[in-house]
C-alpha positions as CSV (number, residue, x, y, z in Angstrom):
1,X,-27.4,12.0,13.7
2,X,-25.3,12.1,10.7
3,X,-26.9,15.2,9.8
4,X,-25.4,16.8,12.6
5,X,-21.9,14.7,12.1
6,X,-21.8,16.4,8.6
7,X,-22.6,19.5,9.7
8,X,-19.6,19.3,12.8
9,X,-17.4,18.1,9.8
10,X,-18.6,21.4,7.7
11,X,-18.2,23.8,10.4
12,X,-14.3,21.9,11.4
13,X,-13.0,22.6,7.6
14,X,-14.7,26.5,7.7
15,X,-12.6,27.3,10.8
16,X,-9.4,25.1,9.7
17,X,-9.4,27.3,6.7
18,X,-10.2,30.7,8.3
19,X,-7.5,29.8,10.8
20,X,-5.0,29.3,7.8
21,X,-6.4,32.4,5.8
22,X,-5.7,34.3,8.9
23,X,-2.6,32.8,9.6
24,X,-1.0,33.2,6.1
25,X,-2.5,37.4,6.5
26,X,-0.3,37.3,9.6
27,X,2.8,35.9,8.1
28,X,6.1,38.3,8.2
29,X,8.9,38.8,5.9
30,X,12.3,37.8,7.1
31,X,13.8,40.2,5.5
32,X,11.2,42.7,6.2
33,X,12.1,42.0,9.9
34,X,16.0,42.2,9.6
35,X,14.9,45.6,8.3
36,X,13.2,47.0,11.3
37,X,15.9,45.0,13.7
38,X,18.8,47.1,12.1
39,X,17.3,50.5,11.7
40,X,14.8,50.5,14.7
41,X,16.9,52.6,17.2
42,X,18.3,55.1,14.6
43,X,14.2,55.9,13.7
44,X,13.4,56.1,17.6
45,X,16.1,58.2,18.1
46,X,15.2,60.6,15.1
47,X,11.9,60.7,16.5
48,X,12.7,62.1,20.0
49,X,15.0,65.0,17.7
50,X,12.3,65.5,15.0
51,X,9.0,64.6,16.3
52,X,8.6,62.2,13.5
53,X,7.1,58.9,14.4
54,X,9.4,55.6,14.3
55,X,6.8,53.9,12.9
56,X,6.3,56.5,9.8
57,X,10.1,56.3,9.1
58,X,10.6,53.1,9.4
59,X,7.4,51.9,7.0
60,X,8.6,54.7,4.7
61,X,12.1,52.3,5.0
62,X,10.6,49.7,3.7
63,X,7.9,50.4,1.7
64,X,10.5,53.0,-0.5
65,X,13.4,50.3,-0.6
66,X,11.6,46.8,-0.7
67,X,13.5,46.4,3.3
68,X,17.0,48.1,1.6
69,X,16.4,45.9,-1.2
70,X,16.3,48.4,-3.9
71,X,18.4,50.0,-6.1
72,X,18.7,53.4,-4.9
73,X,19.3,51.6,-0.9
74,X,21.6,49.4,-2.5
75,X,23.8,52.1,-4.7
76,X,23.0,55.2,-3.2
77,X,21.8,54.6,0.9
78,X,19.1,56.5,-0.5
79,X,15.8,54.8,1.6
80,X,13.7,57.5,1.3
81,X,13.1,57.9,-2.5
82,X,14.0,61.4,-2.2
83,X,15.1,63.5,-5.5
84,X,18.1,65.9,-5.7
85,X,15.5,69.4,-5.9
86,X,17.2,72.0,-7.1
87,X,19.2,73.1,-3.5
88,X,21.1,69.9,-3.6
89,X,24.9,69.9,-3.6
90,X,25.3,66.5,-2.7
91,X,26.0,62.9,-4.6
92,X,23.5,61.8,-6.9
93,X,22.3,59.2,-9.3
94,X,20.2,58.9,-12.1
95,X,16.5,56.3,-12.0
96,X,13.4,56.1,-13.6
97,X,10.4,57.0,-11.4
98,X,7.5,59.6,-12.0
99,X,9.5,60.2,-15.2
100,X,12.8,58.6,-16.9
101,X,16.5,58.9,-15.7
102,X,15.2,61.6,-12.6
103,X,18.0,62.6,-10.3
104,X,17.8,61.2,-6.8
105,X,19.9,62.0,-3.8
106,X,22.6,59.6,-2.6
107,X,24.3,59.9,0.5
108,X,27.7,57.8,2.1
109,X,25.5,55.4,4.5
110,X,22.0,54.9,5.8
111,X,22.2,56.9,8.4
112,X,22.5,59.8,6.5
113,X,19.8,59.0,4.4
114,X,18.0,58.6,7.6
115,X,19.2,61.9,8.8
116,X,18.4,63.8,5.9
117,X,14.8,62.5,5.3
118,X,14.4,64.0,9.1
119,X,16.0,67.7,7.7
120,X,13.8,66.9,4.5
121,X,10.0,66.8,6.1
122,X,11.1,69.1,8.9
123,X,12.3,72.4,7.3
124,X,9.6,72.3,4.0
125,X,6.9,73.9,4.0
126,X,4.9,71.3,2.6
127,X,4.9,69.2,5.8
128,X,4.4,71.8,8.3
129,X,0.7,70.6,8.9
130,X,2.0,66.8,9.6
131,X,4.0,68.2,13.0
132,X,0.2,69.9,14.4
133,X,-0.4,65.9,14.9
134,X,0.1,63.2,17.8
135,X,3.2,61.7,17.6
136,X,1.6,58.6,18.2
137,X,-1.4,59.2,15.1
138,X,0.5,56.7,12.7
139,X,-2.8,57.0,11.0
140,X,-2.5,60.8,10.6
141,X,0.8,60.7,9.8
142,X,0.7,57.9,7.0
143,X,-2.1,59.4,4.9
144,X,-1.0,62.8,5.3
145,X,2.6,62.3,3.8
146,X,0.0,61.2,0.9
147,X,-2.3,64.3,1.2
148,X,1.2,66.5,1.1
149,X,2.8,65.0,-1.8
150,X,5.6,62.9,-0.9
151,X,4.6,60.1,-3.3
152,X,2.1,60.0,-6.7
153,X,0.7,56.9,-5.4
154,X,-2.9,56.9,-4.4
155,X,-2.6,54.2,-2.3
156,X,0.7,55.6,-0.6
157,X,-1.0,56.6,2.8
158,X,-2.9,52.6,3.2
159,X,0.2,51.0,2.5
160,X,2.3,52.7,4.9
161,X,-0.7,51.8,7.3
162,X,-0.6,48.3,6.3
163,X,3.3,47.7,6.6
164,X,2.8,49.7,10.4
165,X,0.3,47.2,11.7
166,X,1.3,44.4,10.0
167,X,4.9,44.2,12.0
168,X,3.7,46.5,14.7
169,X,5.9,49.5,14.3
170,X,3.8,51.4,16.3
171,X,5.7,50.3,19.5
172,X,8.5,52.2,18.5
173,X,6.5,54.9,19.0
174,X,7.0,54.6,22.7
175,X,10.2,53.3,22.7
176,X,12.6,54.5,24.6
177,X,15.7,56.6,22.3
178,X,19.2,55.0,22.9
179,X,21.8,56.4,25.4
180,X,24.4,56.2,22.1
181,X,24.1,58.9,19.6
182,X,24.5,56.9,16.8
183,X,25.1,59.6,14.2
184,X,27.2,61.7,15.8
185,X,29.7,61.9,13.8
186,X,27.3,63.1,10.4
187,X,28.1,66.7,9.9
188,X,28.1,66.8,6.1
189,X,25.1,66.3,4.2
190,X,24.4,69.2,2.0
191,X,21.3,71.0,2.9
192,X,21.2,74.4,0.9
193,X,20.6,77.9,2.7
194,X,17.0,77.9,1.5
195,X,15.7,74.9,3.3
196,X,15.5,77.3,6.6
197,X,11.7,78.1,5.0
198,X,9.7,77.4,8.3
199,X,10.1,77.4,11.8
200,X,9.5,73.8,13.0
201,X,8.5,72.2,16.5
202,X,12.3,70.9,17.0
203,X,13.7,74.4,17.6
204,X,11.9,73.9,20.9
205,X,13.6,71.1,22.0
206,X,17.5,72.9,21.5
207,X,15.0,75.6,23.5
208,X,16.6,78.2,21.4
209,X,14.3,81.0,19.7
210,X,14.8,81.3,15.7
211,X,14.8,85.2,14.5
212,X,14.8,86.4,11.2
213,X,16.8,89.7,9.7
214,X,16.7,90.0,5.7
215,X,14.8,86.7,5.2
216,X,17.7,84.6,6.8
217,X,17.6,82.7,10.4
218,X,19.3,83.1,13.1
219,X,19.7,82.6,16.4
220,X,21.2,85.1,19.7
221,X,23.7,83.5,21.8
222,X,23.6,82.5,25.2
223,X,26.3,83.6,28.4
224,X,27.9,79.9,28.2
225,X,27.5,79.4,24.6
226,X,30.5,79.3,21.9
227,X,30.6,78.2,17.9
228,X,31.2,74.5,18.7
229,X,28.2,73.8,20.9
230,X,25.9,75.9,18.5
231,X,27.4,73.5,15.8
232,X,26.5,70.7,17.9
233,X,23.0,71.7,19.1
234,X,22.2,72.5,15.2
235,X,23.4,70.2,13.6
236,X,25.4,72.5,11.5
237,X,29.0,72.1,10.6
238,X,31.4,74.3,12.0
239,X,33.1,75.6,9.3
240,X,29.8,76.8,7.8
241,X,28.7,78.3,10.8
242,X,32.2,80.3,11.6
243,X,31.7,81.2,7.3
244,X,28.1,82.4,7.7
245,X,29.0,84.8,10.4
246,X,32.5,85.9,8.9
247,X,34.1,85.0,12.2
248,X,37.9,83.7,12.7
249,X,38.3,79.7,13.7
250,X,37.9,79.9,17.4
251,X,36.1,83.1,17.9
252,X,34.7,84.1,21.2
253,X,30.8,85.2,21.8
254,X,29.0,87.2,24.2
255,X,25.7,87.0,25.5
256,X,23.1,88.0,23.0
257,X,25.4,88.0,19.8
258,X,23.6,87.1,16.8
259,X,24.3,84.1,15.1
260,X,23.2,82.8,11.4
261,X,22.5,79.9,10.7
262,X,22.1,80.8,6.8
263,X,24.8,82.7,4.2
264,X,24.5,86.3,4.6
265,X,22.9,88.6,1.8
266,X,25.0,91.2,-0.4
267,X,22.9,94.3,1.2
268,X,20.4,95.1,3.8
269,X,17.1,94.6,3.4
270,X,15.0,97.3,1.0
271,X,13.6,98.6,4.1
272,X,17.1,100.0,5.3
273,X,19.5,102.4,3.5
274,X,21.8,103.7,5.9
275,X,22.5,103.0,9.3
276,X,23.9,105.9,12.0
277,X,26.3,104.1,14.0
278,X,26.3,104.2,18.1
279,X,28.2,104.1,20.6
280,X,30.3,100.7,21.0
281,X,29.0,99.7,17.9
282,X,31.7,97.6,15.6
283,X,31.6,96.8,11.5
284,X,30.6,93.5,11.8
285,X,28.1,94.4,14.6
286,X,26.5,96.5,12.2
287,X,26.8,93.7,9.3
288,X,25.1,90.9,11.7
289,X,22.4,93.4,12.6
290,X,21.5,93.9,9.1
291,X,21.8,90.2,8.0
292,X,24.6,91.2,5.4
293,X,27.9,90.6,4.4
294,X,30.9,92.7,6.2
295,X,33.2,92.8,2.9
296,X,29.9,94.7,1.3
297,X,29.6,97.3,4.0
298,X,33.3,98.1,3.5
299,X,32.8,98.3,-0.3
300,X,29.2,100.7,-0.2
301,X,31.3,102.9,1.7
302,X,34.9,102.6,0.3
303,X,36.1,101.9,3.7
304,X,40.1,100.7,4.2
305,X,40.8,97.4,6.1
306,X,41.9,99.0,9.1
307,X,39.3,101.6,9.7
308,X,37.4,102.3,12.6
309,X,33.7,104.3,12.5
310,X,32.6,106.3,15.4
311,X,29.4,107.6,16.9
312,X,27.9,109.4,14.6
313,X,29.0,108.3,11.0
314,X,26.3,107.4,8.3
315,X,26.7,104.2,6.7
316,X,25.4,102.6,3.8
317,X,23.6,99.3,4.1
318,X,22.5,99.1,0.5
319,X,23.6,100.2,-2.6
């Protein structure tokens, strides 16, 4: 009898301590939680415009910042760890990481940061593979960022894992995206004219097709479409947009018109030379059709301000 008392007593402190081993592995970080409270919508939202899972963003959040308790979050609204690369024209601060005093993005709130790191895996090339998997793969997602280079540490992809099934950020996953757009109001985060490198998933939702002319992007307009709902639909500031295509404030489009969404080059691509011009054909037709700059198709050709070609004339398109 006391043989089996002792062993009742052995077996009631085994599972008392697994219990509390397994309920200390269980135990969540306050601040961890604030966190994910505060940035949970913005991620689900972003993932319904990106196809990048809540769950990766948000355990990218915290596992970058410490839960917006580092010094780039804190400084910067950088919560992404991202670097300046050489196409930023954005603020920017100065850390040690991989290597001393590296230059690291900085933006005006979170929600830019949040915004950009979106643009960031979306439009390089390095990531392209990460957007063939389910949405809902967190798996996938986690230790592929790892297998693509987003961060040196080996252990990158298991923590993400961890951070995703420790506070179940999965469920965000299916979440549904709030009514409120809550950036709305971001237009001007710098991305340069060469981070249009690939053509990503999310052109499919604006359910717009992306061409390319002289290695630059653009897209044809629709009957209903003007400048300001292309700016909205892409995300692209107006000004930049009216700039690229060398159109007047305000300016009008038809059905079909081209429209860049990247600077235009000097000269037509080395595949053209001259161009015969046809009927109804205008200057700046010709320019967006060749993916190059008006004022150079005026110079090649020591054209005056006011002139007007007709059927027939050879133009130059390259020097």
């Amino acid at each position: 009898m006391k043989r089996n008392i002792h062993l009742i007593i052995i077996f009631t402190l085994l599972t008392v301590n697994v219990g509390s081993i397994q309920g200390q592995s269980k135990a969540k970080n306050p601040q961890y939680e604030a966190y994910i409270n505060k940035y949970k919508d913005l991620a689900v939202q972003l993932q319904k415009e990106y196809r990048i899972p809540a769950s990766i963003k948000l355990a990218q959040g915290l596992l970058e910042t410490g839960a917006g308790s580092s010094r780039l979050a804190r400084i910067g609204n950088n919560h992404f760890g991202i670097k300046c690369k050489e196409e930023w024209k954005g603020g920017r601060m100065y850390h040690d990481d991989d290597a001393k005093n590296e230059c690291f993005r900085t933006y005006k709130s979170a929600e830019e940061s949040y915004l950009d790191h979106a643009l960031f895996l979306s439009k390089r090339i390095y990531y392209v593979s990460l957007f063939d998997l389910d949405i809902y793969d967190y798996e996938g997602w986690a230790y592929g960022l790892q297998r693509c280079g987003y961060a040196t540490d080996k252990l990158y992809g298991q923590k993400l894992v961890s951070l995703i099934e420790t506070y179940e950020l999965y469920k965000y996953d299916k979440a549904k995206a709030p009514d409120i757009l809550i950036y709305d109001d971001i237009y001007e985060i710098k991305i340069a004219d060469s981070d249009f490198e690939i053509q990503h998933p999310r052109y499919a939702e604006w359910r717009r097709n992306i061409y390319e002319v002289n290695g630059i992007h653009y897209i044809t307009a629709k009957a209903s479409d003007s400048y300001e709902i292309i700016s909205k639909d892409l995300r692209i500031k107006l000004k930049r947009l009216y700039k690229y295509n060398e159109v007047p404030k305000y300016h009008s489009l038809s059905s079909d018109d081209i429209i860049f969404v990247q600077a235009k080059k000097k000269q037509a691509s080395k595949d053209n030379s001259v161009h015969v011009v046809k009927k109804g054909e205008s200057l700046h037709g010709i320019s967006q059709m060749y993916g190059m700059k008006l004022k150079s198709l005026y110079k090649f050709n020591k054209l005056s301000d006011d002139h007007v070609s007709c059927p027939g004339d050879v133009l130059k398109v390259r020097k």
